[in-house]
C-alpha positions as CSV (number, residue, x, y, z in Angstrom):
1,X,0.0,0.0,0.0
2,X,3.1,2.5,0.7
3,X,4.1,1.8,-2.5
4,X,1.0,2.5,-4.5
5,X,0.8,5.8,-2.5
6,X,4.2,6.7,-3.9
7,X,3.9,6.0,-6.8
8,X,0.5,7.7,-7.6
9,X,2.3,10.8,-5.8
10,X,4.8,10.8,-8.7
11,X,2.1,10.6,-11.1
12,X,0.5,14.0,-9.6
13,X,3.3,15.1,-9.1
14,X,4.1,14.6,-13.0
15,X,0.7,15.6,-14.0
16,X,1.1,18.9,-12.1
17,X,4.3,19.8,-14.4
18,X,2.1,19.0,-17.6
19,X,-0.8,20.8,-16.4
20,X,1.1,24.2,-15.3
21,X,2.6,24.5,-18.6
22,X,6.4,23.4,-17.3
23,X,6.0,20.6,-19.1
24,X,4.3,21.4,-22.5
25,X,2.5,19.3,-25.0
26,X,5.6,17.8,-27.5
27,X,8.4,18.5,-24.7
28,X,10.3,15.1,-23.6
29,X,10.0,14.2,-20.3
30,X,13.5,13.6,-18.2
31,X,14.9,10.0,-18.3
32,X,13.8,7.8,-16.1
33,X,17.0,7.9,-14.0
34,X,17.1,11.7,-13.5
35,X,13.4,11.4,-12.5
36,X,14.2,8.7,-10.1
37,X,16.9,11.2,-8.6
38,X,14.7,14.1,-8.6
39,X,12.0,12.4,-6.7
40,X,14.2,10.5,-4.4
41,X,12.5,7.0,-5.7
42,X,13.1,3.5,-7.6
43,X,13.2,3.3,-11.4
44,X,10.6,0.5,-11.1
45,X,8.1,3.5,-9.3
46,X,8.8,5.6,-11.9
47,X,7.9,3.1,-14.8
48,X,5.1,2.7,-13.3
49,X,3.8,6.4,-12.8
50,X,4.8,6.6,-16.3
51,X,2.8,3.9,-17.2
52,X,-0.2,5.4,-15.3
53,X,0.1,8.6,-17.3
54,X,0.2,6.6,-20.5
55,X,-3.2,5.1,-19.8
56,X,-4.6,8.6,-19.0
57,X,-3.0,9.3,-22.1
58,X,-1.2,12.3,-21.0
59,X,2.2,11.0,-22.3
60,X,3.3,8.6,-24.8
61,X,6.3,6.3,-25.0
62,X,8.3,6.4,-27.9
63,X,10.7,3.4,-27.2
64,X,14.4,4.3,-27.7
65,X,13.5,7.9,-27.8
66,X,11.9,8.6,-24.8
67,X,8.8,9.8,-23.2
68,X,6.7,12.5,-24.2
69,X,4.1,15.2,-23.4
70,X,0.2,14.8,-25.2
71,X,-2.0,17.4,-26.3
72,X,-5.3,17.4,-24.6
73,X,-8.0,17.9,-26.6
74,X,-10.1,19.6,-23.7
75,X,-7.2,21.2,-22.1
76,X,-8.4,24.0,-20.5
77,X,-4.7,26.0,-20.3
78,X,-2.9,24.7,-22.9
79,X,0.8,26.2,-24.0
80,X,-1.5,28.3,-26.8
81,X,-3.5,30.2,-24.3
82,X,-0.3,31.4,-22.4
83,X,0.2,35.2,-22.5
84,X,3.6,36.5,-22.8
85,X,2.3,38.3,-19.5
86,X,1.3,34.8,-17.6
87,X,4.8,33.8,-18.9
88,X,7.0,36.4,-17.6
89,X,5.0,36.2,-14.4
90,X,5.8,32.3,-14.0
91,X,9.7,33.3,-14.7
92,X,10.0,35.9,-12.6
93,X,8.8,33.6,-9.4
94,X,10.7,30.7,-10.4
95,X,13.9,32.1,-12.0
96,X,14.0,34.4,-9.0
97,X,14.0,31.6,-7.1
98,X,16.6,30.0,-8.8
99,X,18.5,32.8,-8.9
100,X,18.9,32.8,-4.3
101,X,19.4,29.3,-5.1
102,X,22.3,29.4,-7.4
103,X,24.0,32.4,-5.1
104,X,24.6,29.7,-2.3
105,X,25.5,26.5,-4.8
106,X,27.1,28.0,-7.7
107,X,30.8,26.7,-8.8
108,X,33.7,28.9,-9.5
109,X,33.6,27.5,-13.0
110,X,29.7,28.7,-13.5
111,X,30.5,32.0,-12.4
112,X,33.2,32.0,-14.7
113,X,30.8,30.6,-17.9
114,X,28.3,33.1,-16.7
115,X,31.0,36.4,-16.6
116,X,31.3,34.6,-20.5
117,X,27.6,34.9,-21.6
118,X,27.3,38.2,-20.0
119,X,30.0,39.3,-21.9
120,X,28.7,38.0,-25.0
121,X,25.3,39.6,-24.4
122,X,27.0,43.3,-25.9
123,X,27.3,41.7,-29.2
124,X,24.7,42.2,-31.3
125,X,24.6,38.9,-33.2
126,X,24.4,36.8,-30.2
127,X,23.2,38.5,-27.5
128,X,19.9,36.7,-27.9
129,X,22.0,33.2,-27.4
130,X,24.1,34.6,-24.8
131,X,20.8,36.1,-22.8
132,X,19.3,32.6,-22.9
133,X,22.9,30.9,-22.1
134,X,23.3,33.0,-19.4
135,X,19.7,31.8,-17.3
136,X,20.6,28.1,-18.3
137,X,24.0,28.5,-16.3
138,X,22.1,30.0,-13.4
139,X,19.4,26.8,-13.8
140,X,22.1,24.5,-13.4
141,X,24.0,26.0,-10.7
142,X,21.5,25.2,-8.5
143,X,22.0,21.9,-9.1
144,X,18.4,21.0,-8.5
145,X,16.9,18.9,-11.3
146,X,13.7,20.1,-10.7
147,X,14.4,23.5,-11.0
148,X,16.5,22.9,-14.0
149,X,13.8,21.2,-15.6
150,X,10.9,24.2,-14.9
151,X,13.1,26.8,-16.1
152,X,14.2,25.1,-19.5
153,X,10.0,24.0,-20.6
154,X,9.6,27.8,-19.2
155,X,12.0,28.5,-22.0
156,X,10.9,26.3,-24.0
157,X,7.2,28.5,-24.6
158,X,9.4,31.9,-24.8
159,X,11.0,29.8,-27.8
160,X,8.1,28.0,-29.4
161,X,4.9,30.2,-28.8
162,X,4.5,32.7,-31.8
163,X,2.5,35.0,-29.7
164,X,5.1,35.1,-26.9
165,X,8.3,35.5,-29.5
166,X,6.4,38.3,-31.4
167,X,5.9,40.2,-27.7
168,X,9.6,39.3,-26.5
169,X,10.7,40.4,-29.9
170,X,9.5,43.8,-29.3
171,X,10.7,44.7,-26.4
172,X,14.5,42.7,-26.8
173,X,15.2,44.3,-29.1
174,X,15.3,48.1,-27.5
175,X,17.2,49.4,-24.3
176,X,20.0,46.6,-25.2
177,X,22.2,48.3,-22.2
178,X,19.3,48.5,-19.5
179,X,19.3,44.7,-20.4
180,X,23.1,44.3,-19.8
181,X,23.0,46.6,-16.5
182,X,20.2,44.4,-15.2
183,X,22.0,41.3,-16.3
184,X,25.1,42.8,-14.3
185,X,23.5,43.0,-11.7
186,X,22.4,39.2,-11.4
187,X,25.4,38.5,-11.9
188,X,27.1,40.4,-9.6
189,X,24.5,39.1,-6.9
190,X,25.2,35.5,-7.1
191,X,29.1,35.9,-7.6
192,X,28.9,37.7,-4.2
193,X,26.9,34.8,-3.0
194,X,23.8,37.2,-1.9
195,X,20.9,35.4,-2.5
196,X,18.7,38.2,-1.8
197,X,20.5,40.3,-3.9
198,X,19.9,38.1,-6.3
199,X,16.9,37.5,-5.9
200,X,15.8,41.1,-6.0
201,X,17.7,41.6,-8.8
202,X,16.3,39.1,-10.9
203,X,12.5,39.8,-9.6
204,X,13.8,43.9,-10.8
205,X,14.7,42.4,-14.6
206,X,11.3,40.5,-15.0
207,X,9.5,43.2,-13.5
208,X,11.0,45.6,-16.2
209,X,10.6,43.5,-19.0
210,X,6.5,43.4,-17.4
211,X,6.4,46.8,-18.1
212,X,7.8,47.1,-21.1
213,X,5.5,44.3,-22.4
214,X,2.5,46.4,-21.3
215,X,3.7,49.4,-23.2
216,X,4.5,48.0,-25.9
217,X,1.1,46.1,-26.0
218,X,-0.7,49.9,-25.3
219,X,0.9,51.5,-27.9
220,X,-0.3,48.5,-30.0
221,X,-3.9,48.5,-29.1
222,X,-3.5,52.8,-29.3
223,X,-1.9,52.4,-33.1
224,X,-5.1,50.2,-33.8
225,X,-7.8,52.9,-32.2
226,X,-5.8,55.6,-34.3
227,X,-6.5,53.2,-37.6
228,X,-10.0,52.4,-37.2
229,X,-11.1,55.7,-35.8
230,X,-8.8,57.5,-39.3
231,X,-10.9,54.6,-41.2
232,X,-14.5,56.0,-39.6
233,X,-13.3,59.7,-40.1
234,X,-12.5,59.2,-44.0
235,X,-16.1,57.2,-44.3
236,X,-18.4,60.1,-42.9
237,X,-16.2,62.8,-43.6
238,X,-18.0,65.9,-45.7
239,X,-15.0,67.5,-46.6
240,X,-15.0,66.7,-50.1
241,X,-18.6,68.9,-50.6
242,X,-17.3,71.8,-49.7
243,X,-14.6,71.7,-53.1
């Protein structure tokens, strides 16, 4: 009986991930050894949660390639209703998290391959690789496989989500040294080993990047008032009589 309680406890647990979006439809799920790990439990309990979730067909096993995240048809938060707001909410708690976390683990090695991507984030051509590099590095410093795993499918909708990379796109692309001072200042946290600092600074960077989503989304929704209203002005304008 202590055994079937566990190992429906890793199937909500699973489920949970899948249902919050950290583990979207199409993404892989660890391997059954790092799952194991994470959950401090036998391989055998986790072929069976997984097999549990295959009959509830939330996952399907692809043998020799791994196991993977369904659609649901009647999903009621899918990866596609997301907002780029909901998103950057979700990262600022977790990565902000992970950030503390990572001041109080992190190797001198990962402070040195972060300095690298930091760096890398004043050129142009890569800065968008180096951005992304850099939160990896401060994932896996925590050397938590959980955490690792939420902030990577977090990624993964920032990559994947057209509606997301369209709103991202619009506001990475301006006030490139704003994003370098704020990254700076992460850095600077965790290398110091201040997990508040780092926190704060990290919650500071998402919190900007909120506000600059909602600007840019206003000015949006303005340019479309200014169109249709230009559009109504043209249709009952009388101007034209009086020539």
């Amino acid at each position: 009986m202590k055994s079937r309680r566990l190992f429906w406890s890793i199937v909500e647990k699973l489920e949970d991930l899948i249902d919050q979006g950290i583990c979207p439809a199409g993404s892989r799920l660890p391997a059954e050894r790092e799952l194991a790990q994470t959950y401090n439990v036998s391989r055998p309990t986790i072929r069976e949660a997984i097999i549990a979730l295959e009959v509830r067909e939330r996952v399907e096993v692809k043998t020799g390639s791994g196991v993977y995240v369904l659609a649901q048809k009647n999903a009621q938060h899918s990866a596609k209703t997301i907002s780029a707001f909901e998103l950057t909410q979700a990262r600022a708690l977790i990565e902000g998290e992970a950030a503390a976390l990572a001041a109080s683990t992190i190797s001198d090695d990962e402070v040195s391959a972060l300095k690298k991507a930091l760096s890398d984030m004043a050129s142009p051509d890569i800065a968008d690789e180096a951005d992304q590099r850099f939160h990896h590095i401060i994932s896996q410093a925590t050397h938590n496989h959980a955490v690792q795993l939420s902030v990577e499918n977090l990624w993964e909708l920032r990559r994947s989500t057209p509606e997301i990379v369209a709103a991202y796109n619009d506001v990475c692309s301006q006030g490139i040294e704003q994003r370098i001072k704020e990254h700076t200042e992460i850095f600077n946290a965790i290398a110091n080993k201040d997990t508040a600092a780092a926190r704060k600074a990290m919650h500071s960077h998402f919190n900007r990047l909120i506000n600059a989503l909602f600007d840019a989304s206003e000015a949006r929704e303005l340019e479309e008032i200014k169109r249709k209203t230009d559009k109504t002005r043209g249709l009952y304008s009388i101007s034209h009589l009086s020539k």
